[in-house]
N, C-alpha and C positions, 0 to 999 in steps of 0.2 A: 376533547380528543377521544376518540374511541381506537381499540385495535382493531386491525382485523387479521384472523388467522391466516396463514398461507398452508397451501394444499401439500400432504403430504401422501405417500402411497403407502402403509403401514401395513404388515404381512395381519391376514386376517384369523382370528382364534374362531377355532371350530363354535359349530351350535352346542355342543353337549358342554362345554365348557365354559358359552355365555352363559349356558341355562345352571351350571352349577352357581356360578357368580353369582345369578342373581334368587337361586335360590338359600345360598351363607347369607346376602343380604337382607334376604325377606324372615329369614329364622332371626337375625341379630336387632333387625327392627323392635320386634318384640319381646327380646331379649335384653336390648338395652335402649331402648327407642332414646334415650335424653342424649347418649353419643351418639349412634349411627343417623335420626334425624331422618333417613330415607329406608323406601321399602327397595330403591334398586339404584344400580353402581349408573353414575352420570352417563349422559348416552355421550356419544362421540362429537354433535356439536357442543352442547357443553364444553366438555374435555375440551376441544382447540379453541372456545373462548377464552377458558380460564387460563390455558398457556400462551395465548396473545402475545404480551410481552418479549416472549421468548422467539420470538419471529422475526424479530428486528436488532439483527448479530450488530456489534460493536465493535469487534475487531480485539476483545479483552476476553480473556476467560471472565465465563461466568460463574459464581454458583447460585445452586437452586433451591429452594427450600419448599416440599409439598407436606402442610400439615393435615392428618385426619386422609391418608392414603386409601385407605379402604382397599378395595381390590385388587386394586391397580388402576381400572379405568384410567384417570388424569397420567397416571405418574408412564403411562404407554406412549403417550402425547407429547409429554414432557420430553420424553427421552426421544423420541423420532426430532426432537427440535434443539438435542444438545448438539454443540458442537463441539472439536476435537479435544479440548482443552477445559471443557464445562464440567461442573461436578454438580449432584445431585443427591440433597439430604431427603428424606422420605421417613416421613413422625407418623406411626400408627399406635395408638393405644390397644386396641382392641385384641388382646392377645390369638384369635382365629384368623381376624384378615392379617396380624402380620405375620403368621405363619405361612400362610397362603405367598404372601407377597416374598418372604425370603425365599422359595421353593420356587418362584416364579424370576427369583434374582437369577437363578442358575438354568431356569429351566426355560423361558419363555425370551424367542428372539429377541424379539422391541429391547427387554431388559439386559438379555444376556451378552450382548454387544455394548455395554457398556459396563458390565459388573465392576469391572473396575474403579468405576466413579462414580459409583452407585452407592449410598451408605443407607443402612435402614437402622433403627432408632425405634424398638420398639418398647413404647411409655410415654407418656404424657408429655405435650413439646415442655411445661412448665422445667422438666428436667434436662431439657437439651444445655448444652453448653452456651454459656450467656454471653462468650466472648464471639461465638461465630455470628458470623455477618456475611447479608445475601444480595443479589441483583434483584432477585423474584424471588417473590415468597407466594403461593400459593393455597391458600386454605378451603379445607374443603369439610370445617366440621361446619355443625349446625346450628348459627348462631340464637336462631329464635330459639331452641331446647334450653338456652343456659341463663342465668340473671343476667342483669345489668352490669354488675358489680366484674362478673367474670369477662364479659363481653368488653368492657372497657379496659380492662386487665391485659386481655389475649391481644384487640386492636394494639393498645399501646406497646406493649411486649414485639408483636412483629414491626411498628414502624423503628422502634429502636434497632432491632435486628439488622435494618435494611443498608446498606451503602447509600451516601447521600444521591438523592436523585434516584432511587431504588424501586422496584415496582411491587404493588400487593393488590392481590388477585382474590377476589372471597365471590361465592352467590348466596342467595335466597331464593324459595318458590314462591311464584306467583300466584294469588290469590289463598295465599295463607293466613295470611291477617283477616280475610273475609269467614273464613273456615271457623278459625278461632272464635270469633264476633259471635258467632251460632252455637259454638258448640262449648267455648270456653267457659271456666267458673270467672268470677270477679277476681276472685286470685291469681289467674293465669294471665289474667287479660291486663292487669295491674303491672304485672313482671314483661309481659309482652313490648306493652308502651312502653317503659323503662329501658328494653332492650331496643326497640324501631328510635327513642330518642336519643342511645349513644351512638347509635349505629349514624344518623343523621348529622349529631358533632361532629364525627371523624371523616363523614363526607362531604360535609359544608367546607373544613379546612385542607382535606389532603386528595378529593377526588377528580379525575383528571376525565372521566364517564363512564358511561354504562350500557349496558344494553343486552334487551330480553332475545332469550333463546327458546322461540318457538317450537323447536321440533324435540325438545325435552319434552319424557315424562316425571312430571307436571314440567308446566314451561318454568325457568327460572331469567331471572335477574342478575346479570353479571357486574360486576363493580370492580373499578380501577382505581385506584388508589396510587400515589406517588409520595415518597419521602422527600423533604426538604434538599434543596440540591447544594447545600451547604449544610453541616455540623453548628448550633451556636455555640457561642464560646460561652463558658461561664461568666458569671459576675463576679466580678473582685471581689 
């Protein structure tokens, strides 16, 4: 099963202002390239891939959970697709994009029309509150930058998160793995594979499809993921 977005008509942010976006991104790249992972804020198909989910109302409030917010990019998306009763957590580590994005809580329509149900969370999701629980979780760090160890950490971390039957939203870019293959050490490429084989675990058991987004730059890889539609019960 694949989603597919529905059309939305989102008030447009000026050029001086994409072009700030994506020049904070192109500075944090190299500033922290293992978190930011990209040299520019996901383009708009992206964005309404990765909030799919959120396109198909249930008639329940939802909440949202976008981790690794960055500029906003997704979390614009996100919000053109809440509805009235939906709330919206937003996990940015990176102490400059979440200043941007709190300044953008208040200041930029898409967001400010919802402030109210808007929460940002700025620190690593590791400290989010372990009892919240979400419909959609969204993630948008970079899973090839991190080990194994953490990559199966964070997956497992947001399927618990989730409401049973719950959706998880993550990508990767296309033809990275080929990049690496060239240019990577034996080190990197060791941690790589480690990472591409938990990422494959949690997809062989919890993924419901996928599917590439060509008009990104670079194109990427979108991945859906579902939580068990039942809780199990312990063993005696």
């Amino acid at each position: 099963m694949v989603f597919s977005p529905t059309r939305t008509s989102p008030a447009r942010r000026t050029p001086a202002r994409r072009l700030a976006d994506r020049r904070l991104f192109f500075a944090e790249t190299f500033r922290t390239f293992r978190t930011t992972g990209a040299v520019t804020p996901s383009g708009r198909r992206l964005a309404a891939a990765l909030a799919a989910p959120l396109a198909h109302r249930t008639g329940q409030p939802r909440a949202v959970l976008e981790v690794g917010a960055g500029t906003g990019a997704v979390s614009r998306v996100l919000a053109d697709l809440l509805g009235p009763e939906d709330t919206l957590d937003l996990v940015e580590a990176n102490p400059r994009f979440a200043r941007l994005l709190a300044a953008d809580l208040r200041a930029d329509p898409r967001l400010a029309l919802h402030q109210e149900r808007i929460a940002l969370f700025a620190g690593p999701v590791a400290e989010l509150d372990p009892q919240a629980r979400y419909d959609v979780i969204v993630s948008g760090l970079p899973f090839a930058n991190f080990h194994p160890r953490e990559v199966s950490d964070l997956l497992a971390g947001y399927l618990s998160a989730l409401k049973p039957g719950g959706h998880l939203t993550y990508f990767g870019y296309r033809g990275a793995a080929r990049l690496r293959a060239l240019l990577g050490t034996s080190r990197s490429l060791a941690r790589h594979s480690g990472v591409t084989h938990v990422l494959d675990t949690f997809q062989q058991t919890h993924a419901t499809g996928c599917r590439t987004v060509w008009g990104n730059l670079p194109p990427a890889r979108v991945w859906h993921l579902r939580a068990p539609t039942e809780t199990p019960h312990p063993l005696p």
